[in-house]
PyMOL Python script that loads the backbone (N, CA, C, O; Angstrom):
from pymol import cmd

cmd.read_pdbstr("""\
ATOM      1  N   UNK A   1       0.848  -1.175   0.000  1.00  0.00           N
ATOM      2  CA  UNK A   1       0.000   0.000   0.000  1.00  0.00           C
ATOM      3  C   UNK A   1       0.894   1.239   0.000  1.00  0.00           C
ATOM      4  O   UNK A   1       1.843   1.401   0.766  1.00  0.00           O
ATOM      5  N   UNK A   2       0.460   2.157  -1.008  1.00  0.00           N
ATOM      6  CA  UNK A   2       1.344   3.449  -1.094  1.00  0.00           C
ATOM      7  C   UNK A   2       0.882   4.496   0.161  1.00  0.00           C
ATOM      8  O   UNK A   2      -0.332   4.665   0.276  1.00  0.00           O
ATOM      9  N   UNK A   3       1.764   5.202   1.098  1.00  0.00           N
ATOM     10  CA  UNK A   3       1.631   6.242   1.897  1.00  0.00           C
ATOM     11  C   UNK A   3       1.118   7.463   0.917  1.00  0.00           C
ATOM     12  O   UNK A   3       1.479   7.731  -0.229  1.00  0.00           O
ATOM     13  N   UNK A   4      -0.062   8.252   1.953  1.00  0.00           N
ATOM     14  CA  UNK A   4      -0.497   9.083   1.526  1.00  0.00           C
ATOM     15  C   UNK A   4       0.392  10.251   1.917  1.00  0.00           C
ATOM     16  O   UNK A   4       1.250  10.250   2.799  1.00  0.00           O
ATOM     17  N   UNK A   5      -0.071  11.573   0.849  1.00  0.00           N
ATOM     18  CA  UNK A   5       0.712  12.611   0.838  1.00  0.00           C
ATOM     19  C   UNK A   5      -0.003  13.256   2.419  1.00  0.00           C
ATOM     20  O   UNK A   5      -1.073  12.954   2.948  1.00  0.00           O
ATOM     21  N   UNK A   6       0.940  14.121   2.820  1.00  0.00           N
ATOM     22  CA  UNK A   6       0.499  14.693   4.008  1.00  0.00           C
ATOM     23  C   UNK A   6      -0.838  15.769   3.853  1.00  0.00           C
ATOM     24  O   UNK A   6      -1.592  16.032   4.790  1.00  0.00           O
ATOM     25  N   UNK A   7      -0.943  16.236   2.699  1.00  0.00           N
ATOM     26  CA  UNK A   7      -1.586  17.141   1.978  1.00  0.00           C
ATOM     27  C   UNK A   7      -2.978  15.964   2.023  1.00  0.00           C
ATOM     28  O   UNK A   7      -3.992  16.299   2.634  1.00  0.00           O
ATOM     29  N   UNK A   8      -2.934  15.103   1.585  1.00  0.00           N
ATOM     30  CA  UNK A   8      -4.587  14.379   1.580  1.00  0.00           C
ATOM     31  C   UNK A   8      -4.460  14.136   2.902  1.00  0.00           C
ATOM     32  O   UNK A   8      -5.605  14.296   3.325  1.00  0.00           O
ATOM     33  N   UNK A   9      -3.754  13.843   3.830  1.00  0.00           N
ATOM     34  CA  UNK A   9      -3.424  12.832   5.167  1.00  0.00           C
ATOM     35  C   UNK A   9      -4.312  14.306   5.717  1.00  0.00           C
ATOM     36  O   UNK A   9      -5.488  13.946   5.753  1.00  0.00           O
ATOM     37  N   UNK A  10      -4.256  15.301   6.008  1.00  0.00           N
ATOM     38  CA  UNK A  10      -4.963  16.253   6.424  1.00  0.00           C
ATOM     39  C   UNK A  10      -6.276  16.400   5.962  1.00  0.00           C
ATOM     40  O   UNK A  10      -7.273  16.466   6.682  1.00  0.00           O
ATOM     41  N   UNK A  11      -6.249  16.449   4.721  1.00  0.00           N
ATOM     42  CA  UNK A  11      -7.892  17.214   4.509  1.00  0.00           C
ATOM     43  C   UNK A  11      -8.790  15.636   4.922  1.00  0.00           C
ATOM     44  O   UNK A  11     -10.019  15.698   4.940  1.00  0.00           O
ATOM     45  N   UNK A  12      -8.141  14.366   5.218  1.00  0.00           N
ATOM     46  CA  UNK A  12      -8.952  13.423   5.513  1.00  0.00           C
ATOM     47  C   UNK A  12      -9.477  13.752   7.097  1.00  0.00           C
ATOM     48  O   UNK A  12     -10.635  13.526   7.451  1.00  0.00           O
ATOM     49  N   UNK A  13      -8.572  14.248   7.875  1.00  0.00           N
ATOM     50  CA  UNK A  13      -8.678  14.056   9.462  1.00  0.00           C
ATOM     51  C   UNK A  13      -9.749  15.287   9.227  1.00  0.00           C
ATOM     52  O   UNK A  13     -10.934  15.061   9.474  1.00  0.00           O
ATOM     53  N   UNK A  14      -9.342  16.607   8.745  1.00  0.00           N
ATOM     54  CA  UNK A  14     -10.513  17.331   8.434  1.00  0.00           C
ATOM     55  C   UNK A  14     -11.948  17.109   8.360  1.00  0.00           C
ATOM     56  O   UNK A  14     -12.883  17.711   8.888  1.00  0.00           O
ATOM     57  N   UNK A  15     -11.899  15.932   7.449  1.00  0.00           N
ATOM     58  CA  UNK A  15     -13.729  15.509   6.924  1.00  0.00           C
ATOM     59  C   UNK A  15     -13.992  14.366   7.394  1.00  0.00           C
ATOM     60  O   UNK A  15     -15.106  13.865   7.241  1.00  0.00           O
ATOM     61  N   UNK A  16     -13.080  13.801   8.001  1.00  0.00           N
ATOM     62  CA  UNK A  16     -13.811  12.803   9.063  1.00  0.00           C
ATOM     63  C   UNK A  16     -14.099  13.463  10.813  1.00  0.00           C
ATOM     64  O   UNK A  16     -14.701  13.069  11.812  1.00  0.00           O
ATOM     65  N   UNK A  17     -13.434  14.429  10.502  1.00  0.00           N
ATOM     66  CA  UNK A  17     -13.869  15.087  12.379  1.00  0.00           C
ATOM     67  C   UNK A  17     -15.085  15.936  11.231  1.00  0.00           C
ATOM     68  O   UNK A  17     -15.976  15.835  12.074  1.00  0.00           O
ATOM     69  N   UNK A  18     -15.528  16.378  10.504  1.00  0.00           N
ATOM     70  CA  UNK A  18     -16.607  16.796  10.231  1.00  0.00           C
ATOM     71  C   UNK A  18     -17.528  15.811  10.358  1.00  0.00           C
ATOM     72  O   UNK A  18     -18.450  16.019  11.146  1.00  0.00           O
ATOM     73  N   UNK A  19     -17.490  14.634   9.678  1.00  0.00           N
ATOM     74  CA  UNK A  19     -18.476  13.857   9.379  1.00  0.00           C
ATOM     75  C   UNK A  19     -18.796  13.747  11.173  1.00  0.00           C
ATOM     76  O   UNK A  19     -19.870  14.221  11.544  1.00  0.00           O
ATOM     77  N   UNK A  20     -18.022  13.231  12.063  1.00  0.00           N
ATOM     78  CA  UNK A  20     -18.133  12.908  13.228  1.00  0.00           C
ATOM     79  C   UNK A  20     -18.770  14.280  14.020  1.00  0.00           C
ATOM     80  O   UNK A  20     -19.231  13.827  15.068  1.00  0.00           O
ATOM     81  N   UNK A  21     -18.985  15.638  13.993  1.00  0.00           N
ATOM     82  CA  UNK A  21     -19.647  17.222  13.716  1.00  0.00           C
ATOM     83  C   UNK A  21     -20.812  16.666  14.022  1.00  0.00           C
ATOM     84  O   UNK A  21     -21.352  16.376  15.089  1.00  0.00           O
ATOM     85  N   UNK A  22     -21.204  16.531  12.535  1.00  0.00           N
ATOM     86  CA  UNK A  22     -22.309  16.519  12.106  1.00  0.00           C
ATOM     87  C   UNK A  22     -23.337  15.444  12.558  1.00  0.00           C
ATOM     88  O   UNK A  22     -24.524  15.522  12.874  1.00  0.00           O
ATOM     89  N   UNK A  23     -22.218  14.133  12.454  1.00  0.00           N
ATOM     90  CA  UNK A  23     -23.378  12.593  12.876  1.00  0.00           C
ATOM     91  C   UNK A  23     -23.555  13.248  14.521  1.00  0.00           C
ATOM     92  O   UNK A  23     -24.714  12.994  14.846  1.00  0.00           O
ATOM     93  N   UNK A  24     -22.859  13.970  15.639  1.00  0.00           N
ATOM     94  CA  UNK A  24     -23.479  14.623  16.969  1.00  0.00           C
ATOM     95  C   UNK A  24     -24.284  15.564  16.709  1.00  0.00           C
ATOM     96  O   UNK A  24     -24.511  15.950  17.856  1.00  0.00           O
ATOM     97  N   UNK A  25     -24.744  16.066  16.203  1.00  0.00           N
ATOM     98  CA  UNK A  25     -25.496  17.075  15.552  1.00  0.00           C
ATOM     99  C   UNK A  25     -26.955  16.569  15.013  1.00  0.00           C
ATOM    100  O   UNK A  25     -28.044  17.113  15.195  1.00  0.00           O
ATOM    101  N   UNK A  26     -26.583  15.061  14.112  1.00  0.00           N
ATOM    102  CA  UNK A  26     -27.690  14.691  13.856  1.00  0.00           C
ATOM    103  C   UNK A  26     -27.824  12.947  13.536  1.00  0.00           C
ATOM    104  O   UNK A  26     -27.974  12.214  12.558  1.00  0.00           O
ATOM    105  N   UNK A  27     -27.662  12.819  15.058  1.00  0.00           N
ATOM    106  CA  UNK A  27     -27.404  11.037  14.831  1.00  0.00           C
ATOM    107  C   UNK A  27     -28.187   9.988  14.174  1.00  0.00           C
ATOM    108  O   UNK A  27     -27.962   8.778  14.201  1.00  0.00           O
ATOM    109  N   UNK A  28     -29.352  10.751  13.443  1.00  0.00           N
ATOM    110  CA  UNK A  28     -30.322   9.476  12.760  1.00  0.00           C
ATOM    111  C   UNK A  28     -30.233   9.974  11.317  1.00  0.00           C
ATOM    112  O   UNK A  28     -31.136   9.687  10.532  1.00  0.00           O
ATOM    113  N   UNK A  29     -29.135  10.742  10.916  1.00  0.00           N
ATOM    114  CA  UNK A  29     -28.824  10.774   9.444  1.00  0.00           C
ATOM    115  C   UNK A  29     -28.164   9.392   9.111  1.00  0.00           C
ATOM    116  O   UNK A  29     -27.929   8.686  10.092  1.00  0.00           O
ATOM    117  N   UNK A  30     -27.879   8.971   8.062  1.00  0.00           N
ATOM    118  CA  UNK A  30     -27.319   8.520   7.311  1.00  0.00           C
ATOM    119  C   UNK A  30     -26.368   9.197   6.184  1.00  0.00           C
ATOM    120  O   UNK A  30     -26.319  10.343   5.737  1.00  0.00           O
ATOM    121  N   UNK A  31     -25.686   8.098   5.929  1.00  0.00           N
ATOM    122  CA  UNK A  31     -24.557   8.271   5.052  1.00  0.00           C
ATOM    123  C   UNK A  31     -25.068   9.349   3.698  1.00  0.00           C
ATOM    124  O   UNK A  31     -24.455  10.253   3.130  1.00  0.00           O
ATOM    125  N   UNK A  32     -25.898   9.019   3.576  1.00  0.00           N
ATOM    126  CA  UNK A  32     -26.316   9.998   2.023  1.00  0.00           C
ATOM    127  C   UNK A  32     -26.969  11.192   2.438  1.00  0.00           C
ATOM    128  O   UNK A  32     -27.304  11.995   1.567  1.00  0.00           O
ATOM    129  N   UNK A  33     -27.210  11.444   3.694  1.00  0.00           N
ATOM    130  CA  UNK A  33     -27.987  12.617   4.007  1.00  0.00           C
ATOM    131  C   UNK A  33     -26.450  13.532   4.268  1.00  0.00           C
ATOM    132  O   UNK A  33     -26.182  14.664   3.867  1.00  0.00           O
ATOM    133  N   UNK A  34     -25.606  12.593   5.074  1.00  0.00           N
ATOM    134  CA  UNK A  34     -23.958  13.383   5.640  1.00  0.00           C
ATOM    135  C   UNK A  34     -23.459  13.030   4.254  1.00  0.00           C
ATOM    136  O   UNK A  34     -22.248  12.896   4.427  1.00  0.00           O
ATOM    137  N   UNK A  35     -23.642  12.870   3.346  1.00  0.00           N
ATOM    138  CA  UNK A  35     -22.488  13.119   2.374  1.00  0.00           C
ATOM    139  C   UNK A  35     -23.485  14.228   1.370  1.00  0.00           C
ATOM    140  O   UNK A  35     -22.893  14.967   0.583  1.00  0.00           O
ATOM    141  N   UNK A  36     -24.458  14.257   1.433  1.00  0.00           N
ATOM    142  CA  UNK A  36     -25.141  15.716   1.011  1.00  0.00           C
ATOM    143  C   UNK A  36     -24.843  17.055   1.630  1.00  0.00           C
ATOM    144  O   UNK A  36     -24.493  18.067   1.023  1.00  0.00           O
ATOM    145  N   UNK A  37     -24.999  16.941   2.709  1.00  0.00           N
ATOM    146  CA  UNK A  37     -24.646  17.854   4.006  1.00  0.00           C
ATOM    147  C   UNK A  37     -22.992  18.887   3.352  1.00  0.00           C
ATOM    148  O   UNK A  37     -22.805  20.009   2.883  1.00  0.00           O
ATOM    149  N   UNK A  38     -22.130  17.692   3.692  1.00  0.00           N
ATOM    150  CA  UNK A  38     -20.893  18.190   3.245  1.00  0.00           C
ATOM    151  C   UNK A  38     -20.709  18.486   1.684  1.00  0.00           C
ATOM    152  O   UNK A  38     -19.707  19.130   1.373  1.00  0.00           O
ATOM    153  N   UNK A  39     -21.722  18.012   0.513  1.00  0.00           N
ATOM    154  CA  UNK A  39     -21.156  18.418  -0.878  1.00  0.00           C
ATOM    155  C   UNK A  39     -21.871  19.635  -0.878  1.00  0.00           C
ATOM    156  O   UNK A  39     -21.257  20.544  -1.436  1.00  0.00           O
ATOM    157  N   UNK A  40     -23.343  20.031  -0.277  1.00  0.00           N
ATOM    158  CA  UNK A  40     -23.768  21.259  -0.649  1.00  0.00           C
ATOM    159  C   UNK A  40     -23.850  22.075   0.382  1.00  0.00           C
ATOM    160  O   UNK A  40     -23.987  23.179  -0.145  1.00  0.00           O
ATOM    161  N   UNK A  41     -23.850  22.232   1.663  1.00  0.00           N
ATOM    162  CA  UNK A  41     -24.228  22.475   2.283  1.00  0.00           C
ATOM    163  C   UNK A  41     -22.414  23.571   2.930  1.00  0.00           C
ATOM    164  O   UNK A  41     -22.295  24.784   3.100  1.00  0.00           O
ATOM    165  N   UNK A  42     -21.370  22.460   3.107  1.00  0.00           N
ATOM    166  CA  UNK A  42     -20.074  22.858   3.428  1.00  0.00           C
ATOM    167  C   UNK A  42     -19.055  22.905   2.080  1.00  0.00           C
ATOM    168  O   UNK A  42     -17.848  23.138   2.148  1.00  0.00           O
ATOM    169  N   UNK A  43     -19.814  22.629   0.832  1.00  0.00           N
ATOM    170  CA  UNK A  43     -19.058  22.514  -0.427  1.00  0.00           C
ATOM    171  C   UNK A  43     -17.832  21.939  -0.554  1.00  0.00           C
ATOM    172  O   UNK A  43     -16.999  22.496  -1.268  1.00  0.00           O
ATOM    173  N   UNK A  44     -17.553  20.850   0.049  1.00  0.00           N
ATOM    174  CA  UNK A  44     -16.590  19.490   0.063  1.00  0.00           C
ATOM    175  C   UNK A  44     -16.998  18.678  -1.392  1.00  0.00           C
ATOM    176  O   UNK A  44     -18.134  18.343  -1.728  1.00  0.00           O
ATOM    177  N   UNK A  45     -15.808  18.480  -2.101  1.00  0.00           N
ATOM    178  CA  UNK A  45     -16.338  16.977  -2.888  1.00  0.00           C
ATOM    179  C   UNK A  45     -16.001  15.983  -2.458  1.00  0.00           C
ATOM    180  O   UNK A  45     -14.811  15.683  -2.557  1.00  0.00           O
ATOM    181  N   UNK A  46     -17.043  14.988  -1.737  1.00  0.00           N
ATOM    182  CA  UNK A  46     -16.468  13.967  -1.086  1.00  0.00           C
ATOM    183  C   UNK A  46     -16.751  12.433  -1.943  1.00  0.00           C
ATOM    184  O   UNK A  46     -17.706  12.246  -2.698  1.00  0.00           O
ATOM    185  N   UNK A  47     -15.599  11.341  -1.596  1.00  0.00           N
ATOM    186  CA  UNK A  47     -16.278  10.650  -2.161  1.00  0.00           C
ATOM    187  C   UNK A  47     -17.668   9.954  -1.229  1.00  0.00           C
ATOM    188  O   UNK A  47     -17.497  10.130  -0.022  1.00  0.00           O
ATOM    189  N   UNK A  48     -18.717   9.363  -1.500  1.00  0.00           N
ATOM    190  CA  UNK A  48     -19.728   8.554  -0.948  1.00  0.00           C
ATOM    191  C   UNK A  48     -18.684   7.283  -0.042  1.00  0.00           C
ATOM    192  O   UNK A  48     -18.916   7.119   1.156  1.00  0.00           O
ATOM    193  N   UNK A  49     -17.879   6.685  -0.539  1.00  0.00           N
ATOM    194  CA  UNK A  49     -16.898   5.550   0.630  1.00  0.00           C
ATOM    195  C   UNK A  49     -16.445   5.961   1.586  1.00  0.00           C
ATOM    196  O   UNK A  49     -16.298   5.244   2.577  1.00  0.00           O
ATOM    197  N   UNK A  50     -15.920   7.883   1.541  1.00  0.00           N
ATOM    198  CA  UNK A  50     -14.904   8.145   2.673  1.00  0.00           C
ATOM    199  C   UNK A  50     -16.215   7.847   4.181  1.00  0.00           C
ATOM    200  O   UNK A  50     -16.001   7.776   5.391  1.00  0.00           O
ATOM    201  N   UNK A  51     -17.145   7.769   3.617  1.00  0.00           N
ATOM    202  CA  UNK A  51     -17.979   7.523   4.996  1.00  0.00           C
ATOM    203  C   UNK A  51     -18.161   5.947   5.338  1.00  0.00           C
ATOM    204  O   UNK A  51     -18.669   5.111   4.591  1.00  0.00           O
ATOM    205  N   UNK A  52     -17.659   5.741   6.572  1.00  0.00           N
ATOM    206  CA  UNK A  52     -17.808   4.454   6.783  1.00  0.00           C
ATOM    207  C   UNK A  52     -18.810   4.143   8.395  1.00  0.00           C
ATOM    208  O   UNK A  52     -18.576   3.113   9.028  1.00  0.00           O
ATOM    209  N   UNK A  53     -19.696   4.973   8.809  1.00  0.00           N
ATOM    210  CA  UNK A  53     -20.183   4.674   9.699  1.00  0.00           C
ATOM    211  C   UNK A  53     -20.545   5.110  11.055  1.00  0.00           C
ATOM    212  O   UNK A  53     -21.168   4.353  11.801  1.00  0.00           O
TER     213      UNK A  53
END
""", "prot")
cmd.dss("prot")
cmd.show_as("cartoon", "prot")
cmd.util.cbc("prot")
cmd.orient("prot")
């Protein structure tokens, strides 16, 4: 497995402490409601996988 650049290694810890934000914020969303949230809402392009749960 190739090491990630420090440059993605960040904006990941970024949008997973978001995703983790938001699921306290609103714990009976789901994955497609939090990956809406962040593409329109915080204008992230995320992929739909980086959410795992």
């Amino acid at each position: 497995m190739r090491k990630q650049s420090y440059s993605v290694t960040l904006r990941n810890e970024y949008i997973l402490k978001r995703i983790k934000d938001i699921k306290a914020d609103h714990p009976f969303w789901g994955y497609r409601r939090v990956w809406a949230y962040l593409r329109y809402i915080d204008g992230l392009i995320v992929n739909k996988k980086v959410y795992t749960g």
